[in-house]
Residue frames as a rotation matrix with the C-alpha (Angstrom) as fourth column:
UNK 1
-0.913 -0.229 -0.337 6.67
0.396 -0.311 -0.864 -1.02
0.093 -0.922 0.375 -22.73
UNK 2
-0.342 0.868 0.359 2.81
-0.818 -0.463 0.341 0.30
0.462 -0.177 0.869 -23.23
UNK 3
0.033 0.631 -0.775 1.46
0.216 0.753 0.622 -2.85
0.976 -0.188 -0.111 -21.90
UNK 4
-0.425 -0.281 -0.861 2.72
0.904 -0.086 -0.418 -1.57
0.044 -0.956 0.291 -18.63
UNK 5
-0.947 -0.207 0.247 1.27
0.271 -0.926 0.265 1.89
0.174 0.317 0.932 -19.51
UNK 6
-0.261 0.965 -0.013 -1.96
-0.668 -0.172 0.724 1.00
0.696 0.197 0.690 -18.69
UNK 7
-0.801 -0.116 0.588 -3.40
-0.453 0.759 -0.468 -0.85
-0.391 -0.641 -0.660 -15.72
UNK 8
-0.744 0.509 -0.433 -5.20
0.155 0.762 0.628 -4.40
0.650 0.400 -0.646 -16.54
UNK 9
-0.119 0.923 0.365 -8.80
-0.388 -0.382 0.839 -4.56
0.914 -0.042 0.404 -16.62
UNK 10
-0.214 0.419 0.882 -10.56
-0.976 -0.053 -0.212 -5.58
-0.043 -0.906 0.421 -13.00
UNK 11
0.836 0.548 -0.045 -11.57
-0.533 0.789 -0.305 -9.07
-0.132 0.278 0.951 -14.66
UNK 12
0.707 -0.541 -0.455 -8.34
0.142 0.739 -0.658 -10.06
0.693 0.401 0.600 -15.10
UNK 13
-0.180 -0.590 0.787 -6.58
-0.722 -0.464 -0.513 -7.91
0.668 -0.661 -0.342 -12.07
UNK 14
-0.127 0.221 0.967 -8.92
-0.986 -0.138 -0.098 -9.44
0.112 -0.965 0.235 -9.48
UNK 15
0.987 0.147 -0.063 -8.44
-0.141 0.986 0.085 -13.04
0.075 -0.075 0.994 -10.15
UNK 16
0.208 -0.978 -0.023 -4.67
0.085 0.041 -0.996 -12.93
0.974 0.205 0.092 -10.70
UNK 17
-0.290 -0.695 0.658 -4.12
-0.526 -0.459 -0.716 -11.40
0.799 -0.554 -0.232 -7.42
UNK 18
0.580 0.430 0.691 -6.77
-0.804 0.441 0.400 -13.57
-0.132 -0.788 0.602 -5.61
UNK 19
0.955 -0.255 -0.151 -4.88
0.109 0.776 -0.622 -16.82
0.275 0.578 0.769 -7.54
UNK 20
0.084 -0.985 0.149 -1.73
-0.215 -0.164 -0.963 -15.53
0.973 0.049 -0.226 -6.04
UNK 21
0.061 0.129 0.990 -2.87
-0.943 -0.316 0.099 -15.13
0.326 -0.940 0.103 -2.75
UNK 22
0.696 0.655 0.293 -3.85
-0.715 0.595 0.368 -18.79
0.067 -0.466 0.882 -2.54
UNK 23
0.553 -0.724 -0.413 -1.02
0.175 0.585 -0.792 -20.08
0.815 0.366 0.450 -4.17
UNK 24
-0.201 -0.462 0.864 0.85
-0.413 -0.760 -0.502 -18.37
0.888 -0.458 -0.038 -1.40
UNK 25
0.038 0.226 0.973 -0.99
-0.955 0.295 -0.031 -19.40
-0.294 -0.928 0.227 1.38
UNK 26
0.959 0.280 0.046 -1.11
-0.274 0.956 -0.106 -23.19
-0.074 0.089 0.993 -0.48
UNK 27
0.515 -0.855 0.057 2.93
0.132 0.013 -0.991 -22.94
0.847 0.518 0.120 -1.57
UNK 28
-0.494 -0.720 0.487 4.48
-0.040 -0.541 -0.840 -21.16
0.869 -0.434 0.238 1.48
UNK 29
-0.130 0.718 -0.684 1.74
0.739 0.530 0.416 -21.12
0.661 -0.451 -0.599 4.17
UNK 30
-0.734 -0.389 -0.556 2.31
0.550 -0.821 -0.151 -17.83
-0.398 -0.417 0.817 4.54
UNK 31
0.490 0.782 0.384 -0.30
0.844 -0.316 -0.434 -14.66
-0.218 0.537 -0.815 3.72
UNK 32
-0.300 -0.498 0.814 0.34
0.874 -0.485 0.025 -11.85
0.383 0.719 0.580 1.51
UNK 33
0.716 0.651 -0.254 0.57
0.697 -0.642 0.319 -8.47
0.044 -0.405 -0.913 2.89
UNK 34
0.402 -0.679 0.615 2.96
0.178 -0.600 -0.780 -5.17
0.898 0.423 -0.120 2.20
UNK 35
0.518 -0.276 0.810 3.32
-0.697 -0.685 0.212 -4.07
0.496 -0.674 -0.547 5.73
UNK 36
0.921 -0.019 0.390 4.35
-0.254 0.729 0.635 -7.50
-0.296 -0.684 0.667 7.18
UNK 37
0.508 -0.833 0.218 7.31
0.744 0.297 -0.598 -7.28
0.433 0.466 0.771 4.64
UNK 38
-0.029 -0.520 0.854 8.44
-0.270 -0.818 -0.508 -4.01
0.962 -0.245 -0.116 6.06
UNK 39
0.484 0.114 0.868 7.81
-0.871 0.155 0.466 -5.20
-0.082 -0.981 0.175 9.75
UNK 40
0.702 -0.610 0.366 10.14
0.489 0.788 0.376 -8.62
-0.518 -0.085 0.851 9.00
UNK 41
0.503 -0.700 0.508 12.73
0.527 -0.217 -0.821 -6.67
0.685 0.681 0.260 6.94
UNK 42
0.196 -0.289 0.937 13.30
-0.706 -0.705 -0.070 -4.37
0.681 -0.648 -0.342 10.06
UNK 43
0.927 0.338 0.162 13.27
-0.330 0.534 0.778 -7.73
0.177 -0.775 0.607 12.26
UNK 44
0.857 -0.432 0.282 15.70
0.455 0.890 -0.021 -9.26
-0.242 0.146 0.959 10.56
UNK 45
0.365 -0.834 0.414 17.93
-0.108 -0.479 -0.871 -6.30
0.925 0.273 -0.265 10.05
UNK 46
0.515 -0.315 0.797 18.19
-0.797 -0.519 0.310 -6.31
0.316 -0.795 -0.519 13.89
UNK 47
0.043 -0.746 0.664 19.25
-0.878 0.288 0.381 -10.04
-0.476 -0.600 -0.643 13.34
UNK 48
0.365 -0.148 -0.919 20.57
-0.911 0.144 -0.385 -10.83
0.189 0.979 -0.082 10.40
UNK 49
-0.747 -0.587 0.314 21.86
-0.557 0.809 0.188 -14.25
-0.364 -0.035 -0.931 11.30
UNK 50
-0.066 0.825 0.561 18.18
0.108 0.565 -0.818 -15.68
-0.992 0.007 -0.127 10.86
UNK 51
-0.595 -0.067 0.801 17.05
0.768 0.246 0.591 -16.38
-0.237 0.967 -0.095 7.54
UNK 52
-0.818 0.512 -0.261 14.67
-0.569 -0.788 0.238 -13.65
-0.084 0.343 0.936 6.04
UNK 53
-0.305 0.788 0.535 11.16
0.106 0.586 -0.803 -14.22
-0.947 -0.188 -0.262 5.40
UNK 54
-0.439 0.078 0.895 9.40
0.894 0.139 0.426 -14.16
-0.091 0.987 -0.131 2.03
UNK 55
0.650 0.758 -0.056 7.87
0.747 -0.651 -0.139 -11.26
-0.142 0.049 -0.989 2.84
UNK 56
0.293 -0.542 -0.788 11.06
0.072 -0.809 0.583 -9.67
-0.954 -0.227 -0.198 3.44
UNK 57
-0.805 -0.434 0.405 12.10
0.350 0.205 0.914 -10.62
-0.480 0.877 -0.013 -0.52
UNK 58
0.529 0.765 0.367 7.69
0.848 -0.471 -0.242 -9.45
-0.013 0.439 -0.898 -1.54
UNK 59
0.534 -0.153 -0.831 9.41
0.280 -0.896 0.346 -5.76
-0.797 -0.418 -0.436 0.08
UNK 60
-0.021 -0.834 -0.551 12.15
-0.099 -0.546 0.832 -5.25
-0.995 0.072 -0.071 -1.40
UNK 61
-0.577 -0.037 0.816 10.82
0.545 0.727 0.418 -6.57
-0.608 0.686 -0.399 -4.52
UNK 62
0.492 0.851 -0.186 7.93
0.845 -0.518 -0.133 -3.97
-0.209 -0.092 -0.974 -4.33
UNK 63
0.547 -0.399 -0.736 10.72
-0.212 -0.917 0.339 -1.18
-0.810 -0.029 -0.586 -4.16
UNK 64
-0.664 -0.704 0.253 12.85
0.234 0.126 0.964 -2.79
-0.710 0.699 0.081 -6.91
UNK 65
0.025 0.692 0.721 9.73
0.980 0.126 -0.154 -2.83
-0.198 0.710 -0.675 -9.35
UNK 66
0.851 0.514 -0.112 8.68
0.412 -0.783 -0.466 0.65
-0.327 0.350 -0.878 -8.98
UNK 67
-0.113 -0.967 -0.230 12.75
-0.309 -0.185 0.933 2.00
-0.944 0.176 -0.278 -9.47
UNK 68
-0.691 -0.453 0.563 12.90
0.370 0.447 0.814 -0.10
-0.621 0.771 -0.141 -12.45
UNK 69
0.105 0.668 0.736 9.67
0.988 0.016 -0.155 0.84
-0.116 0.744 -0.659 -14.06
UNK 70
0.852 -0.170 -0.496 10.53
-0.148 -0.985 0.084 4.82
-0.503 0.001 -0.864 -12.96
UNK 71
-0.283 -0.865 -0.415 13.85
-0.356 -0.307 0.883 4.41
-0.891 0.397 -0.221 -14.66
UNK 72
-0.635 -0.195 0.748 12.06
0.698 0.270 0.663 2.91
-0.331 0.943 -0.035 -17.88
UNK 73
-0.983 0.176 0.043 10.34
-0.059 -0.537 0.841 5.70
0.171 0.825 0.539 -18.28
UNK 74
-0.520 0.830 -0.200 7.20
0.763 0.557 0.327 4.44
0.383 0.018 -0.923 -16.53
UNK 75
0.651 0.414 -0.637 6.78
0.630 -0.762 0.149 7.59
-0.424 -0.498 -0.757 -14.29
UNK 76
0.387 -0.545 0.744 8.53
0.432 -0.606 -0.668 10.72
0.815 0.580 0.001 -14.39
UNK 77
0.097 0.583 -0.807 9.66
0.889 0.314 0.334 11.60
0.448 -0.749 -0.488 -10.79
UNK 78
-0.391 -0.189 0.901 9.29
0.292 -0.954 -0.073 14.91
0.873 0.235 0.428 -9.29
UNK 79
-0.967 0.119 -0.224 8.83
0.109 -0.603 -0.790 17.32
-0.229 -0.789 0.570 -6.33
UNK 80
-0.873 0.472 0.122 5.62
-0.425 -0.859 0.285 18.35
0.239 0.197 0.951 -7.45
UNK 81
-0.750 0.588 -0.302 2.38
0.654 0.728 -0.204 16.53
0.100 -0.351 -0.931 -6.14
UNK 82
-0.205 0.944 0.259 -0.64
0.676 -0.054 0.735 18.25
0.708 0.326 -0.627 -7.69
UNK 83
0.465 0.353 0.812 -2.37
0.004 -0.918 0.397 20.77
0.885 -0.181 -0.428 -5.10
UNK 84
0.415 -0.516 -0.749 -0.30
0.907 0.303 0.294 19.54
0.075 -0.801 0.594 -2.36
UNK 85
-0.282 -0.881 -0.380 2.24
0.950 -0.311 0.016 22.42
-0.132 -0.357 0.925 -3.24
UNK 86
-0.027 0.666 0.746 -0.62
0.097 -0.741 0.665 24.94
0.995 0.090 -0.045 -3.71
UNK 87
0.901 0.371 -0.227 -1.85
0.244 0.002 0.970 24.08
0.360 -0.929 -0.089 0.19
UNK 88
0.965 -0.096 -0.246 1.01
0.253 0.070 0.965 23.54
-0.075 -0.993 0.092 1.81
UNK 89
0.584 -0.807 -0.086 4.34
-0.704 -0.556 0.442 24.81
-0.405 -0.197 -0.893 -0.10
UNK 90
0.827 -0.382 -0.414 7.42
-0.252 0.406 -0.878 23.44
0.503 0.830 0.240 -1.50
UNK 91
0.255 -0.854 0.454 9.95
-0.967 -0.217 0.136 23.75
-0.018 -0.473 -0.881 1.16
UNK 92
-0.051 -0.355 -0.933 11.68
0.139 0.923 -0.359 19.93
0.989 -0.148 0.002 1.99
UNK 93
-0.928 -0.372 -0.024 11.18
-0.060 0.212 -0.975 20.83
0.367 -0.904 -0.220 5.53
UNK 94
-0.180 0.977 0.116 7.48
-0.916 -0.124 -0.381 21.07
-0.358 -0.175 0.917 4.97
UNK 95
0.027 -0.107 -0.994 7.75
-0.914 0.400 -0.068 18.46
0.405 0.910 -0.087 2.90
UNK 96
-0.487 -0.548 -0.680 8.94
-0.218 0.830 -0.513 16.33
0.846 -0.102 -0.524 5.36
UNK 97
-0.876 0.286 0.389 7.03
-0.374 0.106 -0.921 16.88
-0.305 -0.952 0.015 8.74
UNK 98
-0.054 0.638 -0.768 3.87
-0.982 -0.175 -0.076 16.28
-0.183 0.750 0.636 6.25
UNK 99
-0.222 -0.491 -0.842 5.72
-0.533 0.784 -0.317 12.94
0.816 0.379 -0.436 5.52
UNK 100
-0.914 -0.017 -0.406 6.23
0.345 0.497 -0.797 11.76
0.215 -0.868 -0.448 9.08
UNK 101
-0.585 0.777 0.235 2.70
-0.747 -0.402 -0.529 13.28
-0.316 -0.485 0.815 9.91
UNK 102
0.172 0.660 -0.732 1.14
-0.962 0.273 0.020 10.97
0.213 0.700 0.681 7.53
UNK 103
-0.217 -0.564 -0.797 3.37
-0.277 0.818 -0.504 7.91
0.936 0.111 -0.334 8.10
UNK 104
-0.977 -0.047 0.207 2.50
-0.208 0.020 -0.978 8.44
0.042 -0.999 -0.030 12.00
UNK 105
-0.104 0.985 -0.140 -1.05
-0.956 -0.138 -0.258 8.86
-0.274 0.107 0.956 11.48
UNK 106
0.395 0.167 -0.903 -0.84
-0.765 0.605 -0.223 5.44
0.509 0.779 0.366 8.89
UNK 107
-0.617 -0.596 -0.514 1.37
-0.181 0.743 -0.645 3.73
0.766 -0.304 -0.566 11.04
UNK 108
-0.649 0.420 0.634 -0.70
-0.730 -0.111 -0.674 4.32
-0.213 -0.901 0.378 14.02
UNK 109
0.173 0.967 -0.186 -3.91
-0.953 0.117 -0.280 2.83
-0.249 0.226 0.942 12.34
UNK 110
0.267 0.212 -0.940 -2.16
-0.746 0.663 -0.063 -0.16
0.610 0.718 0.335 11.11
UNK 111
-0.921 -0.352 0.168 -1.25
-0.260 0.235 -0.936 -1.20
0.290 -0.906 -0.308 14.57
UNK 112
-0.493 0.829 0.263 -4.47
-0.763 -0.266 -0.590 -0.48
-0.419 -0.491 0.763 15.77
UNK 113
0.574 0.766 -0.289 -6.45
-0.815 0.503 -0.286 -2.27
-0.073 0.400 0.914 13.25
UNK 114
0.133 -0.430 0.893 -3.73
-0.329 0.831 0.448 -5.47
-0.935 -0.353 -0.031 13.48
UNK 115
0.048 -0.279 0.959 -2.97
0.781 0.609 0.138 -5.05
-0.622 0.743 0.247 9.85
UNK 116
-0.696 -0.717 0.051 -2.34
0.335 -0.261 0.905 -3.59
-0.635 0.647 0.422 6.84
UNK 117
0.076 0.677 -0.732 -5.35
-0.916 -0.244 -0.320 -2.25
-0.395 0.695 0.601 3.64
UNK 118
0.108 0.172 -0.979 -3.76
-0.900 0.434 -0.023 -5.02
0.421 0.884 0.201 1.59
UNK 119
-0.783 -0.620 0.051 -3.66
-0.498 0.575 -0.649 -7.48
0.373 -0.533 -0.759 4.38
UNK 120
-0.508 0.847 0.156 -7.26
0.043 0.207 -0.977 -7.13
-0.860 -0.490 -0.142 5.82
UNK 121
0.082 0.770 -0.632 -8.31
-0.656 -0.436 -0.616 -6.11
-0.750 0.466 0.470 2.61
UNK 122
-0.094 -0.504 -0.859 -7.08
-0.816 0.533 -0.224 -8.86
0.571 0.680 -0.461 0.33
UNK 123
-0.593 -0.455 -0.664 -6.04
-0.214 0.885 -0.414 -11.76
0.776 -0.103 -0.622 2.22
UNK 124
-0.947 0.223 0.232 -8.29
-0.232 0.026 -0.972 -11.46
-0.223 -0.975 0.028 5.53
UNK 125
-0.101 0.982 0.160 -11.53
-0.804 0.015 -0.594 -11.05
-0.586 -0.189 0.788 3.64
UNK 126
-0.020 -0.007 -1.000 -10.77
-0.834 0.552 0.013 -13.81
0.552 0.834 -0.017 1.18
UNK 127
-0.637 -0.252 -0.729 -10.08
-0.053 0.957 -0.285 -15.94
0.769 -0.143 -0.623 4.23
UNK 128
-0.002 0.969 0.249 -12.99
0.194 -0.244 0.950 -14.92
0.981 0.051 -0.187 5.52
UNK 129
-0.812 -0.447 -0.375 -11.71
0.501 -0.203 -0.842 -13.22
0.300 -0.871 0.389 8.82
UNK 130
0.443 0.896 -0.026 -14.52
0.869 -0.423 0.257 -11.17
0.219 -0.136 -0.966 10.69
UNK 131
0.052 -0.469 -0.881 -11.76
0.560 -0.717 0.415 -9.02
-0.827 -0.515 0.226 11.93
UNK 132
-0.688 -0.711 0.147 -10.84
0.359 -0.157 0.920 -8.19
-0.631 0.686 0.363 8.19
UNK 133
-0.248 0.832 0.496 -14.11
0.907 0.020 0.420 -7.97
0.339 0.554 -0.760 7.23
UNK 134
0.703 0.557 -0.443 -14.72
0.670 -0.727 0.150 -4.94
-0.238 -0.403 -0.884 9.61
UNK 135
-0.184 -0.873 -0.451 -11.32
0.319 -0.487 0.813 -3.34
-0.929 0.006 0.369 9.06
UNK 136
-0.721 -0.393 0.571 -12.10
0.604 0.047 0.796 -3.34
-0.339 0.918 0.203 5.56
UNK 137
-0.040 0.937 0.346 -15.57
0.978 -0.034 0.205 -1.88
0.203 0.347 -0.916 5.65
UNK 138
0.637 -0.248 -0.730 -14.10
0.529 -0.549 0.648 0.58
-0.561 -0.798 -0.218 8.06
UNK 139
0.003 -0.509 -0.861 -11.56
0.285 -0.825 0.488 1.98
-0.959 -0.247 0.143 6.18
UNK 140
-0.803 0.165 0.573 -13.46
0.418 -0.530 0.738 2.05
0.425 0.832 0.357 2.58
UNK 141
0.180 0.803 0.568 -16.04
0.887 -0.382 0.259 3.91
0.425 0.457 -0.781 3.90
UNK 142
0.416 -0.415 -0.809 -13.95
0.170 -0.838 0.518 6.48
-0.893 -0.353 -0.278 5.93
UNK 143
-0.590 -0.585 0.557 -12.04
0.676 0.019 0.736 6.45
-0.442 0.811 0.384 2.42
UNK 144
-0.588 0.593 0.550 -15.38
0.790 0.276 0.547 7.09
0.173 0.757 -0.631 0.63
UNK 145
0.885 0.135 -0.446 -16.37
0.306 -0.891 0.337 10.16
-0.351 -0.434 -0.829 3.39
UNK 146
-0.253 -0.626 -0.738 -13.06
0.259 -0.779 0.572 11.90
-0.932 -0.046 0.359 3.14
UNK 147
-0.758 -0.248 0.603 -13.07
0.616 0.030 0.787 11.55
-0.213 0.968 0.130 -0.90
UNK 148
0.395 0.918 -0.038 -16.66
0.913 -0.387 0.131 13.19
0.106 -0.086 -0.991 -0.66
UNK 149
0.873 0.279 -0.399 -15.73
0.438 -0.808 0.393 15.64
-0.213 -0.518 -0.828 1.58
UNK 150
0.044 -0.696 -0.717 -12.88
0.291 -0.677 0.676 16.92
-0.956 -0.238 0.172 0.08
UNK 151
-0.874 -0.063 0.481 -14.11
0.473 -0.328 0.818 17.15
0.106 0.943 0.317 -3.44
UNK 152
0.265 0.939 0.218 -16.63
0.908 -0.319 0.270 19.16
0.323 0.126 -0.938 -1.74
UNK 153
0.086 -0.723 -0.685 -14.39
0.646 -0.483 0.591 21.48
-0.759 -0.493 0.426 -0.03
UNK 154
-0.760 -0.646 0.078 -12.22
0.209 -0.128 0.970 21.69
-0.616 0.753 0.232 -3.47
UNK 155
0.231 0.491 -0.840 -15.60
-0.729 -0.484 -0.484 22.02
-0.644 0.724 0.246 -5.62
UNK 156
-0.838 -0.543 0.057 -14.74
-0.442 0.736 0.513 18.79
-0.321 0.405 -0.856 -7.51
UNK 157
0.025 0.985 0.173 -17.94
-0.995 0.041 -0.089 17.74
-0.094 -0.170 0.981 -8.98
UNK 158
-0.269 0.147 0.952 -19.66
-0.281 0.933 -0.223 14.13
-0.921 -0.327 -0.210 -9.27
């Protein structure tokens, strides 16, 4: 179970996943992307007679993984989330509006931008989308400002 304990180097991450992608899009004709599995899982609950997509089986696959690896022992899970419960408290009712704030906020943007991070950011710029290309540039360098600016805030040096 350490082999999982540790995440694989960048040389061997970022070909694997690009080598999936293609297979994917060469196997299925379909592209790879988390949100598109949650947006067809929610389709197809409203009508379940249709067949599922593969994306809906990527989802639910995504949630089985992490479960299993948290029940071997991969994580530990817990209320606690670093300075979160310094800022903003422990309650579950904070806890939650916090939740849906974020999720609203996240959801909002992936609408907007007509995709997902690992959609535009993965599959779009590999297939050399211009749309994906900007999305992506767009939201690592707003990444790259906040991360700044809040380990300046916090005093976090470089």
């Amino acid at each position: 179970m350490d082999f999982f304990a540790e995440r694989a180097p960048w040389y061997l991450a970022g070909p694997a996943i690009g080598l999936m992608v293609v297979a994917l899009l060469w196997a299925c004709n379909r592209t790879f992307g988390a949100l598109g599995g949650f947006i067809d899982l929610l389709a197809w609950a409203r009508t379940p007679r249709i067949p599922p997509r593969h994306t809906v089986y990527f989802f639910i696959g995504l949630l089985i993984g992490g479960f299993v690896y948290a029940i071997a022992g991969g994580v530990q899970p817990g209320w606690a989330y670093g300075t979160f419960d310094q800022r903003f408290g422990v309650a579950p009712a904070t806890r939650m509006v916090m939740l849906v704030l974020a999720a609203t906020v996240m959801g909002y943007g992936t609408r907007m931008a007509s995709g997902c991070t690992s959609g535009h950011g993965i599959c779009g710029t590999s297939l050399g989308s211009p749309r994906s290309i900007v999305s992506t540039i767009t939201f690592m360098g707003t990444a790259i400002l906040a991360a700044n600016a809040v380990g300046a805030i916090v005093g976090i040096p470089r």
